[in-house]
C-alpha positions as CSV (number, residue, x, y, z in Angstrom):
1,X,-49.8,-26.4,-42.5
2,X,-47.0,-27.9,-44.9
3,X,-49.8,-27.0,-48.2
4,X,-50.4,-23.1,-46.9
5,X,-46.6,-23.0,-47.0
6,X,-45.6,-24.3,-50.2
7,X,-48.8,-21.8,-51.2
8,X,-46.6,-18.9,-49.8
9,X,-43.5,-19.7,-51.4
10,X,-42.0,-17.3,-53.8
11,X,-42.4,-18.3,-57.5
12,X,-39.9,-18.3,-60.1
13,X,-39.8,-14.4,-61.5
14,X,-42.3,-12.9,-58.7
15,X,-41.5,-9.5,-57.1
16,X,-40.4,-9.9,-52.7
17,X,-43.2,-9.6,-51.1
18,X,-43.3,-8.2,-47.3
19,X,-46.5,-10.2,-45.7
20,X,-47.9,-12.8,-46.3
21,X,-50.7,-13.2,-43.6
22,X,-52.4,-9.6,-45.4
23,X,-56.3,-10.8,-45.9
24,X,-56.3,-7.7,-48.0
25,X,-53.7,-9.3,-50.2
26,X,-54.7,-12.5,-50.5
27,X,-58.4,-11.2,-51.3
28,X,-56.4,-9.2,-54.7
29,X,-55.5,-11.0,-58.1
30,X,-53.8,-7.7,-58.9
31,X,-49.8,-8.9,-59.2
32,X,-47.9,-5.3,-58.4
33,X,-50.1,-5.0,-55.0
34,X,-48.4,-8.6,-54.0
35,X,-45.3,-6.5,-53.7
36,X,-46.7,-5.4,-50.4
37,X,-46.8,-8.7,-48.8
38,X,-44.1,-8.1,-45.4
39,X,-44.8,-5.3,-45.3
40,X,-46.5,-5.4,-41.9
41,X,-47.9,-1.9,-42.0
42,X,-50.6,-1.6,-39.4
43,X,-54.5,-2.5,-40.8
44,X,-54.8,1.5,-40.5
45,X,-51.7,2.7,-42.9
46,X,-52.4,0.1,-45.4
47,X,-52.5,1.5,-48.8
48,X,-54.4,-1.4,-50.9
49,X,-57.3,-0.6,-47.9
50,X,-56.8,2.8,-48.6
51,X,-57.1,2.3,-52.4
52,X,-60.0,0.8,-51.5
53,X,-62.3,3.3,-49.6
54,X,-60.7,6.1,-51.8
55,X,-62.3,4.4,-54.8
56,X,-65.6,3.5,-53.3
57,X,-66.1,7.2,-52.4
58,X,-65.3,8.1,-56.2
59,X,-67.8,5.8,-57.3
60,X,-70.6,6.6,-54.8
61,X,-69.8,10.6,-55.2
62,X,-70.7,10.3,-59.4
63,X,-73.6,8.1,-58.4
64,X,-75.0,10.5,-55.9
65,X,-73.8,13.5,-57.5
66,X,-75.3,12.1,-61.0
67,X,-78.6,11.0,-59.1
68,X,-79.4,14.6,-57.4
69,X,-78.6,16.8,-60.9
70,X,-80.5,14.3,-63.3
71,X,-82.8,12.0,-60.9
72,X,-81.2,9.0,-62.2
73,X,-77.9,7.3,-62.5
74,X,-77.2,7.3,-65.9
75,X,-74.4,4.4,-67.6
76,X,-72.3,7.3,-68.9
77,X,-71.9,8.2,-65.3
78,X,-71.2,4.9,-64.1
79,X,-68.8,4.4,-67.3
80,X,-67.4,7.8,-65.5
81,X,-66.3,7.1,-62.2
82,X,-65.1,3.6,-63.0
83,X,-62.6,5.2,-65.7
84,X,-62.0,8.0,-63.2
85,X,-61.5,4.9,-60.5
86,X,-59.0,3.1,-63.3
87,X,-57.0,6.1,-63.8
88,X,-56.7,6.9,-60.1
89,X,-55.9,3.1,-59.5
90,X,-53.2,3.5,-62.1
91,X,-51.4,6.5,-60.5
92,X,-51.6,5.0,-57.3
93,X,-50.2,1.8,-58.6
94,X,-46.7,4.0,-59.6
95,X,-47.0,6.0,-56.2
96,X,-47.0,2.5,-53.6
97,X,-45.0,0.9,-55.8
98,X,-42.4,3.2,-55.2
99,X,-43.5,3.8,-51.2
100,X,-43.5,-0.4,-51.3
101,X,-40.0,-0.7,-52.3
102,X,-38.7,2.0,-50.3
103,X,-40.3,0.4,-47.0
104,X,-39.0,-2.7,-48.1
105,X,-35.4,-1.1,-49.1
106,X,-35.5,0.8,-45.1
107,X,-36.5,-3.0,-43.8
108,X,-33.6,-4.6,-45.3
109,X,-31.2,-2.0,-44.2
110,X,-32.5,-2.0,-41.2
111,X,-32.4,-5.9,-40.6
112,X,-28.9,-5.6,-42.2
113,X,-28.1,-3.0,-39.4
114,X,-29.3,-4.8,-36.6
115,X,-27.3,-8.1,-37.7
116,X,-24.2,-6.3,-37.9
117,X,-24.8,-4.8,-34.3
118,X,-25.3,-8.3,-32.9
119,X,-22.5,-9.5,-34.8
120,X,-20.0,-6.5,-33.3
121,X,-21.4,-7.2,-30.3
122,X,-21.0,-10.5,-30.3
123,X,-17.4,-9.6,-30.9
124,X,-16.5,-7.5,-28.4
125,X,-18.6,-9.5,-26.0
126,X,-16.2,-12.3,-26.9
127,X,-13.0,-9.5,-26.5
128,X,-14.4,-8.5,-23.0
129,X,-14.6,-12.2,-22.2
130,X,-11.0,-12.6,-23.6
131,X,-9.9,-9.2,-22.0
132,X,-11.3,-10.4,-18.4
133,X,-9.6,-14.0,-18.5
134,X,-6.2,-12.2,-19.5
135,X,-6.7,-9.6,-16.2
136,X,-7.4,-12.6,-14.0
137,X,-4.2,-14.3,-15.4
138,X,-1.8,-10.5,-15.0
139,X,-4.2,-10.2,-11.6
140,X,-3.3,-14.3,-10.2
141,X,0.6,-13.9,-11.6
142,X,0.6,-10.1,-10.0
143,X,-0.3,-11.7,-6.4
144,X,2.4,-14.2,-7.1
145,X,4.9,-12.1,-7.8
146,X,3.7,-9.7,-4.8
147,X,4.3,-12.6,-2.4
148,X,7.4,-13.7,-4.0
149,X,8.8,-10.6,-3.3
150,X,7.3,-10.6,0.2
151,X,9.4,-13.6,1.0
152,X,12.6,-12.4,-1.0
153,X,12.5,-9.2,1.2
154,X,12.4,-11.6,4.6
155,X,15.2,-13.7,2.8
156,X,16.9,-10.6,2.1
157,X,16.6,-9.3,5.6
158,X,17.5,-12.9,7.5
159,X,20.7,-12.1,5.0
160,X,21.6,-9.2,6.4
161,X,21.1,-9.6,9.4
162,X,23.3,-13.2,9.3
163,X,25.9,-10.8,7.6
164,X,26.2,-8.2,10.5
165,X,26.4,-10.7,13.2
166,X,28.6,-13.0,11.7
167,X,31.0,-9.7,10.6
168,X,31.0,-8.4,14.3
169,X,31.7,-11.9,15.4
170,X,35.0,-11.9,13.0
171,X,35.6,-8.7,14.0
172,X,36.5,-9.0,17.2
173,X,39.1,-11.9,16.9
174,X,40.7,-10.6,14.0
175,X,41.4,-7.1,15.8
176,X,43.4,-9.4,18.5
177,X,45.3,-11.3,15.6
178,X,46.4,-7.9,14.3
179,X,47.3,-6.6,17.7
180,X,49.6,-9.9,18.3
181,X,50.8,-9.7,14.6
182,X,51.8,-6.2,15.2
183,X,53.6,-7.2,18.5
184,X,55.4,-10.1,16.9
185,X,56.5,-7.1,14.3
186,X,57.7,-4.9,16.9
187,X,60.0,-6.7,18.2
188,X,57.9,-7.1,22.0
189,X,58.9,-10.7,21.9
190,X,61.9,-10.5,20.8
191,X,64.0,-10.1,17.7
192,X,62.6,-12.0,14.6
193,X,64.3,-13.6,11.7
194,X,64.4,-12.2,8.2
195,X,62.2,-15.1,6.7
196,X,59.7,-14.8,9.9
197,X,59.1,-11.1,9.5
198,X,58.1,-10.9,5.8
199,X,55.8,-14.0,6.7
200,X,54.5,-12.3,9.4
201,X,54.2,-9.0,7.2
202,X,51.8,-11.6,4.5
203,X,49.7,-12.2,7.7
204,X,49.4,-9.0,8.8
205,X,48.3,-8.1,5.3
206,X,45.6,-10.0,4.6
207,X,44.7,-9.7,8.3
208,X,44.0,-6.1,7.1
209,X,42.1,-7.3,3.9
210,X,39.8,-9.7,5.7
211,X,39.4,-6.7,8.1
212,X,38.4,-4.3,5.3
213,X,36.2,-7.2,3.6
214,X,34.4,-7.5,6.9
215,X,34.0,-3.8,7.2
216,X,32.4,-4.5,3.6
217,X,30.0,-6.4,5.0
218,X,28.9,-4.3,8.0
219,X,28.8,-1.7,5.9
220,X,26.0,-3.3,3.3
221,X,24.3,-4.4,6.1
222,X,23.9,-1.3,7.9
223,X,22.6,0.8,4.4
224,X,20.3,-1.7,3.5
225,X,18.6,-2.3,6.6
226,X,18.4,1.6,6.9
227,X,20.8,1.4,10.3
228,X,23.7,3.5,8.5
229,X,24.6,6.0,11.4
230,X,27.4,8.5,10.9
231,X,29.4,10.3,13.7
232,X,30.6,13.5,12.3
233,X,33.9,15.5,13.5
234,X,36.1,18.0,12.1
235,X,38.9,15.4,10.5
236,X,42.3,16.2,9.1
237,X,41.8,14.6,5.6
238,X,45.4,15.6,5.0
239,X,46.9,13.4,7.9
240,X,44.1,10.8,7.4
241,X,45.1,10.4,3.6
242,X,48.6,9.9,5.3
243,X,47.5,7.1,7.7
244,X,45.8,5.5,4.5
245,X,48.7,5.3,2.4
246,X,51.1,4.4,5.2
247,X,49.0,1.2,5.4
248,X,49.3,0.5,2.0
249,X,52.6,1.4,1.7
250,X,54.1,-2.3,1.7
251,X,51.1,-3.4,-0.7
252,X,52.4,-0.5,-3.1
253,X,56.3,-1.6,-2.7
254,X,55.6,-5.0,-3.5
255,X,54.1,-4.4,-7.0
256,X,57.0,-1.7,-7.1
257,X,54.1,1.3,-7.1
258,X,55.1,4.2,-6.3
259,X,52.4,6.2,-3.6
260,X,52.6,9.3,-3.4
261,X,50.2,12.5,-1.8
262,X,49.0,15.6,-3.8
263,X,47.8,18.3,-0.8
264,X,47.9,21.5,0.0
265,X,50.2,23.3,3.1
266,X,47.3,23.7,5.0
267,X,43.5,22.6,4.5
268,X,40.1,23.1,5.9
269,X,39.2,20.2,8.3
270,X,36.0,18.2,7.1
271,X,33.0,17.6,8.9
272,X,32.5,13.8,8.5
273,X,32.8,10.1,9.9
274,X,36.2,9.6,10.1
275,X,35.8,5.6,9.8
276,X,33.7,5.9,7.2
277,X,35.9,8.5,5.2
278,X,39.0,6.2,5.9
279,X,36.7,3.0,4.3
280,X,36.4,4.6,1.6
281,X,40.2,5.7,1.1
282,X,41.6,2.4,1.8
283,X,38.7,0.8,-0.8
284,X,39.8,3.5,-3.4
285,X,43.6,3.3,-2.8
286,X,43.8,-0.5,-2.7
287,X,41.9,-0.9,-5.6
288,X,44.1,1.4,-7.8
289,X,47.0,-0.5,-6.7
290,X,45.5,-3.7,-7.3
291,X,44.7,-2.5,-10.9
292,X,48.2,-1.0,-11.7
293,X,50.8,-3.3,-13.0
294,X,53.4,-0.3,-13.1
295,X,53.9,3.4,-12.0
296,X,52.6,5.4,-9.4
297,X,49.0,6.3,-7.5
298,X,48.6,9.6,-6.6
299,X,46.1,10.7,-3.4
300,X,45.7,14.4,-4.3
301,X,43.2,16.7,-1.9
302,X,42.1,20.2,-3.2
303,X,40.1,22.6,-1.5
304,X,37.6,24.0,-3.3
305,X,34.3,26.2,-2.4
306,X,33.0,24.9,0.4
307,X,34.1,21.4,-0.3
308,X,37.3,19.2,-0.2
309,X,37.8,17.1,-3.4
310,X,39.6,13.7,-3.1
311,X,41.2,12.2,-6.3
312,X,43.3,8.9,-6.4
313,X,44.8,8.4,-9.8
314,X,46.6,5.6,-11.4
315,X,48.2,4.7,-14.4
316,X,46.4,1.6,-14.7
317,X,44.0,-0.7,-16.7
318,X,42.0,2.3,-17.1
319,X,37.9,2.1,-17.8
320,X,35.5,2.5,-21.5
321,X,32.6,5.4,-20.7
322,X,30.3,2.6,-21.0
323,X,31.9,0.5,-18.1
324,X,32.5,3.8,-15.8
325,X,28.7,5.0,-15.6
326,X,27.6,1.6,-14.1
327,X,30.6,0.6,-12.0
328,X,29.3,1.9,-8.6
329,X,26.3,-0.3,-9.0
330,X,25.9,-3.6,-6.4
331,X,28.3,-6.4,-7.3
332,X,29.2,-4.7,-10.8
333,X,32.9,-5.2,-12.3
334,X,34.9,-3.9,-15.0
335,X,35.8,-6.5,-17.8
336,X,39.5,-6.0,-17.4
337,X,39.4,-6.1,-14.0
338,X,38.1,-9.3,-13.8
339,X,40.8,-10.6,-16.2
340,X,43.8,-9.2,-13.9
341,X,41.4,-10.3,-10.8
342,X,39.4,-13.0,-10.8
343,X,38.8,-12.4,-6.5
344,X,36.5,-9.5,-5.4
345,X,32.8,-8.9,-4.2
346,X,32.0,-6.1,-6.5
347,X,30.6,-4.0,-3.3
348,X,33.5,-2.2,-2.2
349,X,32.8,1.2,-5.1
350,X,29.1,0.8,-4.0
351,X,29.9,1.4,-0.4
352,X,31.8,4.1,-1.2
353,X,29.2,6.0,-3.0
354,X,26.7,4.9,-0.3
355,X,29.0,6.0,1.9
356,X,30.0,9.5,0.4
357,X,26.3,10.4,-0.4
358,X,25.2,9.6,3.2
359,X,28.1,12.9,3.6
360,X,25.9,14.5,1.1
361,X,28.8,14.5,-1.0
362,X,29.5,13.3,-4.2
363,X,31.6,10.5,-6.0
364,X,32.5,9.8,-9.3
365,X,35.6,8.2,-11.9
366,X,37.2,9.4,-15.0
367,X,39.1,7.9,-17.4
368,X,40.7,8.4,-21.5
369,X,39.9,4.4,-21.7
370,X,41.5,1.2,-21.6
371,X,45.2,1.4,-20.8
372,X,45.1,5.1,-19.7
373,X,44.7,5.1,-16.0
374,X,41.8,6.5,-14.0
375,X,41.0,8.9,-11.2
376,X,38.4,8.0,-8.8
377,X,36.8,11.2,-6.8
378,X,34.6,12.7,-4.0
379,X,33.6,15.5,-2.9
380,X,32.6,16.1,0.8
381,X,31.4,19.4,2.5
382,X,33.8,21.2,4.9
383,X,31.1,22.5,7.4
């Protein structure tokens, strides 16, 4: 085995050869037809056997031809066909030298060809591998995240439902603290000291912004467990605007803020929840105060087609265009207002446009920047 190998091996300076188990070849001392060798040509398409029986039918055609003209085979005949035989031998030679090295040429390319196809798809065997194990991980983290935010949204609800009871629990004692407060105020049990009343005023104040803050709190509760119900009347935004700045009248004259109300003689009455409408005054009201070191607040109401327009302007800390169009977003703030404020939920503007678009209205603020006031509006329907 090991000596018919090393017989096989290429020698230094010999043509590729394409087969080396060719009987035909091994049979020939004829070097140029060695370039066959791998070719692996069926026993019917090979061309040395061709060669062969091509040349034996030159030869025995003279000799038969030469026999039946002169009744012998003559050595000029013989001499004849085997130069005839050497000449076709030698164009022949040329002809599968050039088919040889074309075949072998097509074999190489071809070998070439199927190696790089394994070795792309090896490749993208190995992507598709890489590309599957990366979808399991996105597909794993994907069901993790899914029932994360399962359990978030339960959280979320348990929260808001803790919220609404525990704000309907507060409710109700704080409405008798007010009423008593109110009472003491009133003069019902009897006349009151200077010092008394304007301590009893404080308490009555923030009474009324733990009452609001409460309110707050029912109110996010109720729009984001979907239980927001509205009870729509015709309301006189003109006397409720009225009511809402009476309440904040002593707020106003403690900061020395003037309050003042922009409205028409006479006004179309609006078709909404009165509650609601007067949350969402007292949230935009307060807030302007709260945010105005000096000057006034206006409430102005203008009738317009179809709608009533609320607008409560102030000459306060005022608010950058980049600040304004994210402000009525949950628990969002304005820089300077948390620098004059450090208290606050950063709810109350999101209620209100909750609020207002439950109205199908709309809401919205304006302002020339910091410094320059603002006007906070809405827009509800009359009918």
């Amino acid at each position: 085995m090991e000596k018919s190998e090393k017989n096989q091996r290429k020698k230094p300076g010999e043509p590729e050869c394409l087969n080396k188990n060719c009987w035909l070849i091994r049979s020939l001392n004829y070097t140029p037809y060695k370039r066959c060798q791998y070719c692996e040509l069926k026993f019917r398409d090979c061309l040395f056997l061709h060669y062969q029986i091509v040349s034996l039918i030159l030869i025995l055609f003279f000799l038969v031809f030469s026999f039946l003209i002169e009744g012998r085979i003559s050595v000029l005949v013989i001499v004849s066909a085997f130069t005839l035989v050497i000449v076709y031998g030698l164009f022949f030679n040329k002809s599968a030298d050039k088919i040889i090295q074309a075949n072998f040429a097509q074999r190489k390319a071809n070998k070439a060809l199927e190696e790089l196809t394994k070795s792309l798809e090896d490749k993208i065997d190995e992507q598709t591998k890489g590309i599957k194990e990366a979808y399991k991980k996105v597909e794993k983290a994907y069901e993790v995240e899914k029932q994360t935010n399962k359990e978030l949204k339960q959280l979320d609800k348990a929260k808001t439902l803790f919220l609404s009871i525990a704000a309907h629990q507060l409710r109700t004692p704080l409405t008798g603290i007010k009423g008593y407060i109110s009472m003491f105020l009133e003069g019902d049990f009897g006349p009151l000291a200077k010092k008394q009343i304007e301590i009893m005023k404080g308490v009555f104040y923030s009474s009324n912004r733990l009452t609001r803050l409460i309110n707050t709190f029912l109110n996010i509760s109720r729009i984001e467990s979907g239980r927001l119900r509205l009870d729509k009347l015709p309301v006189d935004l003109k006397e409720l605007s009225q009511t809402v700045l009476a309440d904040l009248k002593e707020v106003a004259d403690d900061k020395n803020i003037k309050l003042e109300l922009d409205a028409p003689e006479k006004i179309d009455q609006a078709f909404i929840d009165k509650d609601k409408i007067e949350d969402v005054l007292l949230n935009l009201v307060d807030n302007a105060i709260k945010y105005t070191q000096t000057g006034q607040v206006i409430l102005r109401l203008r009738q317009l087609d179809g709608k009533i327009r609320v607008e409560v302007q102030d000459t306060g800390i005022g608010i950058s265009k980049q600040e304004a169009s994210e402000l009525f977003n949950k628990f969002v703030r304005g820089k300077q207002a948390l620098k004059l404020h450090t208290d606050g939920s950063g709810l109350g503007l999101f209620i209100v446009k909750k609020l207002i678009e439950a109205h199908n209205g709309q809401v919205g603020v304006e302002s020339a920047g910091a410094g320059k006031g603002s006007i906070f509006w809405f827009e509800v329907p009359i009918g």
